[in-house]
DSSP file (Angstrom, degrees, kcal/mol; ACC not computed):
  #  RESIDUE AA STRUCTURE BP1 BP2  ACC     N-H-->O    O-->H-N    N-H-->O    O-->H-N    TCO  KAPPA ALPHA  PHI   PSI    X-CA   Y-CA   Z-CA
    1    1 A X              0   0    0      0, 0.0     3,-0.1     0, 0.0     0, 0.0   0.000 360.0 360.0 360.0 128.2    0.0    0.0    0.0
    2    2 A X        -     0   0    0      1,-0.1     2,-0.6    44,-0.0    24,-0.1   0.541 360.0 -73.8 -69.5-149.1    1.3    3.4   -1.3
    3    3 A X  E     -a   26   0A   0     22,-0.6    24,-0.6    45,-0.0    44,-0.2  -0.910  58.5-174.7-125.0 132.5    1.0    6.7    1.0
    4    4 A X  E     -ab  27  47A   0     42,-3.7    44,-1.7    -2,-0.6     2,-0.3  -0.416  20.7-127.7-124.6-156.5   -2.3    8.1    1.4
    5    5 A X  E     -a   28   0A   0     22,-3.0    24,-2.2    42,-0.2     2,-0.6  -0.963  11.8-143.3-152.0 137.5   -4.3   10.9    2.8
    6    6 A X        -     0   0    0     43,-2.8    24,-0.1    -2,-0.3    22,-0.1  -0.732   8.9-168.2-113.1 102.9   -7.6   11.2    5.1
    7    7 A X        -     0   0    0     -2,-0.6     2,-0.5    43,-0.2    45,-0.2  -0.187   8.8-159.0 -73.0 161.3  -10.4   13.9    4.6
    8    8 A X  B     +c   52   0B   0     43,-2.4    45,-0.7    22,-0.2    24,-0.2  -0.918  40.6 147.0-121.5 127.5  -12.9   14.3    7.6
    9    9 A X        -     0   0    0     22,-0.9    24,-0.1    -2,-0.5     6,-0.1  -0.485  50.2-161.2 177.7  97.1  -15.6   15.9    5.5
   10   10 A X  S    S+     0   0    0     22,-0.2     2,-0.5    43,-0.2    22,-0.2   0.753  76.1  88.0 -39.2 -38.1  -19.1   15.6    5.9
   11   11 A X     >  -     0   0    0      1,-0.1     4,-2.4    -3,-0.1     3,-0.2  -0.507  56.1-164.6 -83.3 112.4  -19.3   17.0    2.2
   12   12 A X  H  > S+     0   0    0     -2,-0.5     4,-0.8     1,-0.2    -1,-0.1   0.537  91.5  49.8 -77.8  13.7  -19.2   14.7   -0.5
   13   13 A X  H  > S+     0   0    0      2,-0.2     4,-1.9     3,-0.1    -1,-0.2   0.642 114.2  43.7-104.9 -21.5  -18.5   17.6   -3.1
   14   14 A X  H  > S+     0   0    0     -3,-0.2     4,-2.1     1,-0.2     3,-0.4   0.953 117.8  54.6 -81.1 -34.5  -15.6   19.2   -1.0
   15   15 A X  H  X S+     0   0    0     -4,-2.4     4,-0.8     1,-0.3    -1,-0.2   0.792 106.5  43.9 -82.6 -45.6  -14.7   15.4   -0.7
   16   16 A X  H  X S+     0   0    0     -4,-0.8     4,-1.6    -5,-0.2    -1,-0.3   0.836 115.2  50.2 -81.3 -24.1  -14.5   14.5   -4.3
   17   17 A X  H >X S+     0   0    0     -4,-1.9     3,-2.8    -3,-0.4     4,-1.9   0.995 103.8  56.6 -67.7 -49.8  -12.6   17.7   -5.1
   18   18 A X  H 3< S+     0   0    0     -4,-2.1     4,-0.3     1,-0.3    -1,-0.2   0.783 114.1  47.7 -30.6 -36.7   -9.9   17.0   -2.2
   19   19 A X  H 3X S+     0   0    0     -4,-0.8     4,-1.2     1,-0.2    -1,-0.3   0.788 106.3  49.7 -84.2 -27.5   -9.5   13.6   -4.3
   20   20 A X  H << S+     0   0    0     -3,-2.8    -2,-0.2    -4,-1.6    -1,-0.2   0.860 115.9  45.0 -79.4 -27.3   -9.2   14.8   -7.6
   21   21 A X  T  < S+     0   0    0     -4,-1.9    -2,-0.2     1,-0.3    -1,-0.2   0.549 122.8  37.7 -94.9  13.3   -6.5   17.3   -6.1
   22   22 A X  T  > S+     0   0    0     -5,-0.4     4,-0.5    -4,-0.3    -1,-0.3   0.637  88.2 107.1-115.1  -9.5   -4.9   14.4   -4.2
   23   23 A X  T  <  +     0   0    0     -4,-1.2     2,-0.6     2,-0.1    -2,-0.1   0.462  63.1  76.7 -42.4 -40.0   -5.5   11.8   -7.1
   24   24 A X  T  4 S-     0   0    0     -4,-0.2    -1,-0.1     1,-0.2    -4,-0.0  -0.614 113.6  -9.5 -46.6  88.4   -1.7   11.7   -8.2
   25   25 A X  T  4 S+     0   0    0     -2,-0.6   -22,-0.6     1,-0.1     2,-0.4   0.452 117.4  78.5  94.5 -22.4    0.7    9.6   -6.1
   26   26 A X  E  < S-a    3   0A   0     -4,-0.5   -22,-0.2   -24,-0.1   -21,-0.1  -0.850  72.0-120.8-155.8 112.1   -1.8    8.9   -3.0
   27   27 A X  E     -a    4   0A   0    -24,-0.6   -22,-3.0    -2,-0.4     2,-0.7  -0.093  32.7-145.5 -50.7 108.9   -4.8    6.8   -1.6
   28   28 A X  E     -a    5   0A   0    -24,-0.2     2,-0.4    -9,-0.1   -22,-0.2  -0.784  13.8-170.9 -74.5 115.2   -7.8    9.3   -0.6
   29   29 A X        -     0   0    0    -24,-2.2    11,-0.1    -2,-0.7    -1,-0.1  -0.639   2.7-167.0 -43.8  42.7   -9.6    8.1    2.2
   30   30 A X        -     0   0    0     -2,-0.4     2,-0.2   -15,-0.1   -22,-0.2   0.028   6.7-178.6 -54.0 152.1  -13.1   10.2    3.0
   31   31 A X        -     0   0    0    -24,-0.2   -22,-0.9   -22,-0.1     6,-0.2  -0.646  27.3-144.8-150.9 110.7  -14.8    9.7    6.3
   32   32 A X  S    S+     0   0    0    -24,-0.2     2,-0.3    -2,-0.2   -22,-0.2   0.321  80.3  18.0 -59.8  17.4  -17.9   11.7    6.5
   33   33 A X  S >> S-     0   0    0    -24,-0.1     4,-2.3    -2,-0.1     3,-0.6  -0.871  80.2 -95.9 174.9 157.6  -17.0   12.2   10.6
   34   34 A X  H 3> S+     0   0    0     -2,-0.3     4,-1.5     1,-0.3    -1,-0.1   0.710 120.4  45.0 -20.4 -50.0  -14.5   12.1   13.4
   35   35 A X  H 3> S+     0   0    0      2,-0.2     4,-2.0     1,-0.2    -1,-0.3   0.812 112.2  48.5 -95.1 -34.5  -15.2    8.9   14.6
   36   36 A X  H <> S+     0   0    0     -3,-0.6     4,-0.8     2,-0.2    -2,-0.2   0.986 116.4  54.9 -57.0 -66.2  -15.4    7.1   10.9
   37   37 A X  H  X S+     0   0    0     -4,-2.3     4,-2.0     1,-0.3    -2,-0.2   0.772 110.7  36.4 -50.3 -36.2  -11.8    9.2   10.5
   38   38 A X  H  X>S+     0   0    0     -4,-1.5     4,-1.7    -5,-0.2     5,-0.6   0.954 116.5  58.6 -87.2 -44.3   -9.7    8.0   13.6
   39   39 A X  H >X5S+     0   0    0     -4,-2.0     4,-1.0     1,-0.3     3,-0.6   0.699 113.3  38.2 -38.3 -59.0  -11.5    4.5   12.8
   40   40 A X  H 3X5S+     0   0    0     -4,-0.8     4,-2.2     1,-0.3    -1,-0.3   0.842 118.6  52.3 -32.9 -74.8   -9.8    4.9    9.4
   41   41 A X  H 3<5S+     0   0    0     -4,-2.0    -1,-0.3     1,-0.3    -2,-0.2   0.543 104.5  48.4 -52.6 -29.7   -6.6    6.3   11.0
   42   42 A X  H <<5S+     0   0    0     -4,-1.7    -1,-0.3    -3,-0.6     3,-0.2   0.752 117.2  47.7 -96.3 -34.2   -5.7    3.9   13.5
   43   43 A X  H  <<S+     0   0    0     -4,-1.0     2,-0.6    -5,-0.6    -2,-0.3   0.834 105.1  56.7 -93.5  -6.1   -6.2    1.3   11.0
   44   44 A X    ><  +     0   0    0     -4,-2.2     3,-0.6     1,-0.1    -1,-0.2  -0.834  56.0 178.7-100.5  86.2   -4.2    2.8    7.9
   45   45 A X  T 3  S+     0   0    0     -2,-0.6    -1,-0.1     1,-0.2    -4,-0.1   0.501  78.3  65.8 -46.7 -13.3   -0.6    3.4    8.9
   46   46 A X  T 3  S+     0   0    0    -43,-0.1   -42,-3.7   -41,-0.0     2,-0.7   0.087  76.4 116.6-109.0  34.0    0.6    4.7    5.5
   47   47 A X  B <   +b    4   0A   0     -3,-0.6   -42,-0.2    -6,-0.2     3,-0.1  -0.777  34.5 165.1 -89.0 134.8   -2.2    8.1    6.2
   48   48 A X        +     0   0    0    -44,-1.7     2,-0.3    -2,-0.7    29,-0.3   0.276  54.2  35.3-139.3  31.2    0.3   11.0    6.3
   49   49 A X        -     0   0    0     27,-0.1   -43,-2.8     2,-0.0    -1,-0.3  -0.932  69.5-152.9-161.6 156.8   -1.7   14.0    6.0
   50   50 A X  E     - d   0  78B   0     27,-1.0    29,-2.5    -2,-0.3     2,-0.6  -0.856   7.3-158.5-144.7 102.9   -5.5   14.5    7.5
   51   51 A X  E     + d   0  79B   0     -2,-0.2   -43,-2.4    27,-0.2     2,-0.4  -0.827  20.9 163.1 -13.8  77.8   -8.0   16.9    6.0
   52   52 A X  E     -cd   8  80B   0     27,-3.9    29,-2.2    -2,-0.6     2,-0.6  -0.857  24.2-152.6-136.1 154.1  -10.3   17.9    7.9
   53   53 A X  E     - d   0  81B   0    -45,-0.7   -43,-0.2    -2,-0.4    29,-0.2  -0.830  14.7-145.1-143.6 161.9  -12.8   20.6    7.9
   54   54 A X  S    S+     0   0    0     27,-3.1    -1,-0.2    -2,-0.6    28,-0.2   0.949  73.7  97.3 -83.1 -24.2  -14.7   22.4   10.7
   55   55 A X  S    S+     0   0    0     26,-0.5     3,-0.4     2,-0.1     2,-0.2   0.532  86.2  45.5 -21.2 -92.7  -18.3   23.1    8.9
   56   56 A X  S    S-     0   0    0      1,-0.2   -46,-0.2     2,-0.1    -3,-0.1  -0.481 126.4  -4.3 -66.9 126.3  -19.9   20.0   10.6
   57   57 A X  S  > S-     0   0    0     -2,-0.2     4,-2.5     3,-0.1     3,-0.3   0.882  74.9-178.9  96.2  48.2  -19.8   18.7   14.2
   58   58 A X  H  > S+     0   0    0     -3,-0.4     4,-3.3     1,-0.2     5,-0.1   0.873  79.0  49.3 -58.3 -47.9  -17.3   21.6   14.9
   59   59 A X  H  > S+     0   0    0      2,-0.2     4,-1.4     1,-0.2     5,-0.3   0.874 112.3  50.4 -48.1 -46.7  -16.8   20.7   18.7
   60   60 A X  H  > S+     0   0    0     -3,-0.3     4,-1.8     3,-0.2    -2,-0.2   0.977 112.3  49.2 -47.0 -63.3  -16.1   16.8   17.3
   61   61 A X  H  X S+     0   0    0     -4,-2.5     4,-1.9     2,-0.2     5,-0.2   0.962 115.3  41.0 -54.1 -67.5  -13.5   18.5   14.7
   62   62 A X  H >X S+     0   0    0     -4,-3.3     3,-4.6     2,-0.2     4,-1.9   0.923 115.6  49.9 -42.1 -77.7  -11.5   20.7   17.4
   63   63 A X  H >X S+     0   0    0     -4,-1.4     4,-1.7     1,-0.3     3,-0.8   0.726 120.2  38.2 -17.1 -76.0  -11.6   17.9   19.9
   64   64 A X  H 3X S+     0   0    0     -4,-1.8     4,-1.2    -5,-0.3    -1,-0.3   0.708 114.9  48.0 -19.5 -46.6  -10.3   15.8   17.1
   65   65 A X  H <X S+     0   0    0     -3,-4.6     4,-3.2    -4,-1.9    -1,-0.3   0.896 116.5  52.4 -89.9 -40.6   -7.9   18.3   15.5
   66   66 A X  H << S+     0   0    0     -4,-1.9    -2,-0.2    -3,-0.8    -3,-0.2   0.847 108.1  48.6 -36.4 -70.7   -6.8   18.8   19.7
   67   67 A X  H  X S+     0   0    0     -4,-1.7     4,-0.8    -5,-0.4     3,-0.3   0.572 115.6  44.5 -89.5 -38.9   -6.2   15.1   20.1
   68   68 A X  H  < S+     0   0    0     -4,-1.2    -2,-0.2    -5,-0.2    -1,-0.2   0.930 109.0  48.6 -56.2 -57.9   -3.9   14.9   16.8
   69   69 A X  T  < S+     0   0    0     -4,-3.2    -2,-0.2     1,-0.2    -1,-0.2   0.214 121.7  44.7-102.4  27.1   -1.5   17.9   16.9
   70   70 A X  T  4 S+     0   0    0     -3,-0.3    -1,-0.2     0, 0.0    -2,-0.2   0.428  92.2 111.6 -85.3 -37.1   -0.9   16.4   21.0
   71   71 A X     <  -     0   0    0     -4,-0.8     4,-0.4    -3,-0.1    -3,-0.0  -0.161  52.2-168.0 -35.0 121.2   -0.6   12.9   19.9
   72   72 A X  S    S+     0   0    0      2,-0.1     3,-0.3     3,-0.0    -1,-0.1   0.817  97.4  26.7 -65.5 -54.3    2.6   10.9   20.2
   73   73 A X  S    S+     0   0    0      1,-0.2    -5,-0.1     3,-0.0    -2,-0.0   0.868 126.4  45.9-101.9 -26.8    1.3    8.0   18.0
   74   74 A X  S    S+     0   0    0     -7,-0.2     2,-0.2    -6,-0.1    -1,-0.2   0.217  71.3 131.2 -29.0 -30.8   -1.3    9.9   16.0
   75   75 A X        +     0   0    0     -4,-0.4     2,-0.2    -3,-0.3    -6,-0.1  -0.442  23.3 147.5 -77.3 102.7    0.6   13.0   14.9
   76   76 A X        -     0   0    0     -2,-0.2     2,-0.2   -26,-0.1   -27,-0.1  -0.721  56.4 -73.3-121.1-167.5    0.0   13.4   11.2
   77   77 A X        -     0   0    0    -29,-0.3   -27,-1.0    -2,-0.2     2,-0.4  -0.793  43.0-149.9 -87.4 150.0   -0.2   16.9    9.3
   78   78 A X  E     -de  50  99B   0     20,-0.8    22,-2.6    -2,-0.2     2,-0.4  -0.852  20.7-178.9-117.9 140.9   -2.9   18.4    9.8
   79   79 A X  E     -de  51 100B   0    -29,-2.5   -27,-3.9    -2,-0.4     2,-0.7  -0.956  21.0-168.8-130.8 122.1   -4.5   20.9    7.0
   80   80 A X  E     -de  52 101B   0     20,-3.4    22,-1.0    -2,-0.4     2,-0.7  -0.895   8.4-146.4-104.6 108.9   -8.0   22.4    8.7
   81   81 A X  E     +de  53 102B   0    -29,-2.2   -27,-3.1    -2,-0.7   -26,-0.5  -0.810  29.4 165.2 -89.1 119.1  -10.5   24.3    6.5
   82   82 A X  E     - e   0 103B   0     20,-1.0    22,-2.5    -2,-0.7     2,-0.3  -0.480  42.6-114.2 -73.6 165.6  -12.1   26.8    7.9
   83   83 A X    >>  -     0   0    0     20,-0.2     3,-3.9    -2,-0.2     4,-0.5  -0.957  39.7-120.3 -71.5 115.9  -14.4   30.1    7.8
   84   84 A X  H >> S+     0   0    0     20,-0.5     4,-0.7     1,-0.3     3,-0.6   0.910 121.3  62.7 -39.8 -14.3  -12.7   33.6    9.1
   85   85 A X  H 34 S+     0   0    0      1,-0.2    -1,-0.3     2,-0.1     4,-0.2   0.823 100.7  49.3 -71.7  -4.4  -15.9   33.1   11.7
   86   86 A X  H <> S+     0   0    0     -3,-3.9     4,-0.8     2,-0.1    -1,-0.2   0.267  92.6  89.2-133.9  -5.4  -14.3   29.7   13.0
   87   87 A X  H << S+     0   0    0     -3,-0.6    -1,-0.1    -4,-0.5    -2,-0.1   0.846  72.7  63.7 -28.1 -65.2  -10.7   31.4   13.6
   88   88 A X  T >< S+     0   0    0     -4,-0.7     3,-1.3     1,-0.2    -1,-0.2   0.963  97.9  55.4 -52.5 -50.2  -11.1   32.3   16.5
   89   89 A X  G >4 S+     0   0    0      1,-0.3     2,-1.6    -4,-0.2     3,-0.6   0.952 103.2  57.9 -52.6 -37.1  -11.5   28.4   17.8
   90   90 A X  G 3<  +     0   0    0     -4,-0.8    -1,-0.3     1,-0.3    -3,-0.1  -0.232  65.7 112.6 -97.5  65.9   -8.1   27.4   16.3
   91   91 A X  G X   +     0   0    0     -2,-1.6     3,-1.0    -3,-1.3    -1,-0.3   0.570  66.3  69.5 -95.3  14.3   -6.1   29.8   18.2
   92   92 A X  T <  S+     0   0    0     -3,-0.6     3,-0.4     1,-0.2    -2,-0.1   0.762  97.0  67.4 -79.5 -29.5   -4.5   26.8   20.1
   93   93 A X  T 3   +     0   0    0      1,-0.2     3,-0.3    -4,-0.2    -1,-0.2   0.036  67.0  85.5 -85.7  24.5   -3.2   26.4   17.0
   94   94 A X  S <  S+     0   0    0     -3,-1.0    -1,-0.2     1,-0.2    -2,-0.1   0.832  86.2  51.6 -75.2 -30.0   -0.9   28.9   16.0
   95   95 A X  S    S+     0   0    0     -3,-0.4     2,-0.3    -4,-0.1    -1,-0.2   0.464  85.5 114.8-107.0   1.1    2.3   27.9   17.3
   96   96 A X        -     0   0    0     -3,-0.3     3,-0.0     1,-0.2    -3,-0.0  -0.583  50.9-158.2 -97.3 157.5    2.0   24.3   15.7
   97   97 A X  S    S+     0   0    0     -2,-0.3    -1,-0.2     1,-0.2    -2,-0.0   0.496  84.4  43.4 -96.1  -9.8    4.3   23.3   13.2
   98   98 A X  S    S+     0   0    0    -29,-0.1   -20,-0.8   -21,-0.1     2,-0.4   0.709  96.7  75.7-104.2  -9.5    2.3   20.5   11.5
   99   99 A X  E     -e   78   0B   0    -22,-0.2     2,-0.4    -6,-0.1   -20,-0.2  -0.768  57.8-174.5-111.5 129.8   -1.1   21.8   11.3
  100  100 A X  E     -e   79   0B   0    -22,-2.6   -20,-3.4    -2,-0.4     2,-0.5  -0.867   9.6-150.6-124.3 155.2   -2.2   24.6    8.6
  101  101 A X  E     -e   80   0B   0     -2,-0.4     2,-0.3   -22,-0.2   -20,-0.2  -0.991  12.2-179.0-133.8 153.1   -5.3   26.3    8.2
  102  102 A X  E     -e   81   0B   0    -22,-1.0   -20,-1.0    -2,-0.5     2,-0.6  -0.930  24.2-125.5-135.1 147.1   -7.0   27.7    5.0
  103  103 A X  E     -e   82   0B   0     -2,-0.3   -20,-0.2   -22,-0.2   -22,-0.1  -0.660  35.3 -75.9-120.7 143.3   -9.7   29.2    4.8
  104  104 A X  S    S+     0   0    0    -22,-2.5   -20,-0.5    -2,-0.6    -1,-0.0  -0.330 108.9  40.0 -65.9 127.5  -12.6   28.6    2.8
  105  105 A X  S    S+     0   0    0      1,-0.2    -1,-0.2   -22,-0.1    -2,-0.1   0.272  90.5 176.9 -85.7 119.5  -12.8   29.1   -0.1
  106  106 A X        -     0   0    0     -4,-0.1     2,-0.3     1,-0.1    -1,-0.2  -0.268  38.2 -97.5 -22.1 129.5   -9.3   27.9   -1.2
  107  107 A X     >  -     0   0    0      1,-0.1     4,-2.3    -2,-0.1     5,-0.1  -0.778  16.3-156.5 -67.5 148.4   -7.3   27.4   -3.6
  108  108 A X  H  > S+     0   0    0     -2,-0.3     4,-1.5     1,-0.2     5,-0.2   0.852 106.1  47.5 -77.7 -20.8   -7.1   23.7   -4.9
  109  109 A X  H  > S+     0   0    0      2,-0.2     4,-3.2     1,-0.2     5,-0.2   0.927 109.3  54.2 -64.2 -52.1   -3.5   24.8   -6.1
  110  110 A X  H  > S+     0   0    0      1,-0.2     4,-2.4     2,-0.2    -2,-0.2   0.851 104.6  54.9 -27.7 -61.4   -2.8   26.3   -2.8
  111  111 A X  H  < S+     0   0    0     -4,-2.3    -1,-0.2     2,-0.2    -2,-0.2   0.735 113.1  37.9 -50.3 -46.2   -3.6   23.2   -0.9
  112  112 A X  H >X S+     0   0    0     -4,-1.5     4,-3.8     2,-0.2     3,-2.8   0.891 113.8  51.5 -92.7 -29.1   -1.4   21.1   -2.6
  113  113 A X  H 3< S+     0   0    0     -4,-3.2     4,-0.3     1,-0.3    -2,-0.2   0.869 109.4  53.3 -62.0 -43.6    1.5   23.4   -3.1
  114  114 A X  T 3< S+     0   0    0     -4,-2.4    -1,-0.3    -5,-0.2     4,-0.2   0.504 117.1  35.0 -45.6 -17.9    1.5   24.3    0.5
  115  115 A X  T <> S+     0   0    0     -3,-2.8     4,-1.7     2,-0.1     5,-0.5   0.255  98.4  89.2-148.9 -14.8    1.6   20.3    1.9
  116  116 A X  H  X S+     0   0    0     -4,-3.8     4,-1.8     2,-0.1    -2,-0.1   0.855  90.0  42.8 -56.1 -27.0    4.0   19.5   -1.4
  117  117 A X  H  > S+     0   0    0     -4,-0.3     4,-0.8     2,-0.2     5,-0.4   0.969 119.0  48.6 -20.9-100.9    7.4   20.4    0.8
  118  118 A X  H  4 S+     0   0    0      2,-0.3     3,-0.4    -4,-0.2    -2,-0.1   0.628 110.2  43.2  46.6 -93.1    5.7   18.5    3.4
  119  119 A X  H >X S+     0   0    0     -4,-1.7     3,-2.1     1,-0.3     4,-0.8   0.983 118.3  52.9 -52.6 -59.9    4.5   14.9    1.5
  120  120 A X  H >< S+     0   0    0     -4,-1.8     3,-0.7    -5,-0.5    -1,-0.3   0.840  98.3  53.3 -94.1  10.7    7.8   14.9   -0.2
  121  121 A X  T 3< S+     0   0    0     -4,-0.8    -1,-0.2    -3,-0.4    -2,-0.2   0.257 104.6  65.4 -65.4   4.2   10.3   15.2    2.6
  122  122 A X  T <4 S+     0   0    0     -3,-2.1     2,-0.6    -5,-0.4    -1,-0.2   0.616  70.4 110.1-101.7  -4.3    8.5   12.3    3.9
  123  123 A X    <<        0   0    0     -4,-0.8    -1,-0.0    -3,-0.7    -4,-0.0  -0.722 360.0 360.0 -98.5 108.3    9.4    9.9    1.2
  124  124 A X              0   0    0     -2,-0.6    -1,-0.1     0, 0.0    -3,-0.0   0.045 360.0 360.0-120.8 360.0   12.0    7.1    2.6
């Protein structure tokens, strides 16, 4: 199994772009919630980036997003999409070095070009 990536996205449309712009080089994973997403995560070792976006279940998503960028065994990159109203919740997250946030709407170019650095410094 190659190196993949896992969206948390309630939204199958955000879900199918996220795939087309990860489509190259890496298995997309969706899981339309938290708890589908660690299911995923604890059982796919080769996930090295997590997608995840705060629209739905937003308390679920922090918690979640919380529980990752603290994690010893868990800690993947995190990319969080957000709305400049939903800012204010990640300020826990300024100072971390794996987690990025963009804010919605994005670019798809953006996305990847930001987390390319990233994915291929990882390649062993």
């Amino acid at each position: 199994m190659g190196r993949a990536v896992l969206s948390i996205n309630s939204n199958s449309s955000m879900n199918l772009v996220l795939k087309n712009i990860f489509n190259r080089g890496y298995t997309f994973y969706p899981a339309p919630d938290v708890y589908t997403g660690f299911t995923l995560l604890k059982k796919i070792k080769e996930i090295e980036l997590i997608v995840i976006d705060l629209d739905e279940n937003c308390t679920d998503c922090l918690d979640f997003i919380y529980f990752i960028n603290s994690s010893k065994m868990y800690k993947r990159k995190l990319v969080v999409l957000a709305c400049k109203e939903q800012l204010a919740k990640l300020h826990f997250l300024k100072q971390s070095e794996v987690v990025q946030i963009l804010i919605k709407p994005f670019s798809p170019s953006l996305l990847l070009s930001n987390n390319y650095q990233y994915l291929k410094s990882e390649i062993t």
